[in-house]
C-alpha positions as CSV (number, residue, x, y, z in Angstrom):
1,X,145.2,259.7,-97.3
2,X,147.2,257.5,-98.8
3,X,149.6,257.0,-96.7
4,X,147.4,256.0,-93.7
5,X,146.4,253.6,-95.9
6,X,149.5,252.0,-96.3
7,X,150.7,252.2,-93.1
8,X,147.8,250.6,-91.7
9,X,147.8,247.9,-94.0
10,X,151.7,247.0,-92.9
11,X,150.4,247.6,-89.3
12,X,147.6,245.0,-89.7
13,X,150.0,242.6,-92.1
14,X,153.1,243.2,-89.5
15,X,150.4,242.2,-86.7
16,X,149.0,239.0,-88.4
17,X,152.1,237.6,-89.3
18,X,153.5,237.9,-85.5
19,X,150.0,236.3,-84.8
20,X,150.8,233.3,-87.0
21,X,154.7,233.3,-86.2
22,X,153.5,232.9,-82.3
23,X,150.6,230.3,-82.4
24,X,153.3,228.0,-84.5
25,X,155.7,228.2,-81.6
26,X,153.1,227.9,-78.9
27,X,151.4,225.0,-80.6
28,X,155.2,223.2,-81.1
29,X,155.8,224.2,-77.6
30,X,152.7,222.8,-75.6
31,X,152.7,219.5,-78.1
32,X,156.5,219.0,-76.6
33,X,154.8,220.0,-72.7
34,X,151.7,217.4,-73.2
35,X,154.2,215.0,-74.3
36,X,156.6,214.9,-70.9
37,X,153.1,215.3,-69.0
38,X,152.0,211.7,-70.5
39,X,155.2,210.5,-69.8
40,X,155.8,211.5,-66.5
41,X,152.2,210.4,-65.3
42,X,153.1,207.1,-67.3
43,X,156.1,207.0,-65.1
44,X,154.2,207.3,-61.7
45,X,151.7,204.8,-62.6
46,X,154.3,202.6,-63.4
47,X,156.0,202.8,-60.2
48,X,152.7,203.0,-58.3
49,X,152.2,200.0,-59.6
50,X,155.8,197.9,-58.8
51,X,155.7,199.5,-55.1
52,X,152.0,197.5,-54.9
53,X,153.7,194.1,-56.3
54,X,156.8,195.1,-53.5
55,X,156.3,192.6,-50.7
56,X,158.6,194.4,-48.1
């Protein structure tokens, strides 16, 4: 019985620390993804706005 034991408690340890390893890179991942969104849509608006000044 003790060996189920074990094993289940370095299944469950195993399984948590992926968990933790993959919500850091996710979290680093969409910060870097929200980042270029708000720049891009910063971008547009700025060019919206100079082709509205443009008097061709």
């Amino acid at each position: 019985m003790a060996f189920w034991t074990t094993f289940w408690t370095v299944v469950l340890i195993i399984g948590v620390a992926l968990f933790a390893v993959l919500s850091v890179v996710v979290t680093i991942g969409g910060w870097f993804d929200i980042r270029a969104l708000f720049e891009s849509i910063k971008a547009q608006h700025t060019e919206a706005e100079t082709e509205d000044r443009d008097p061709r």
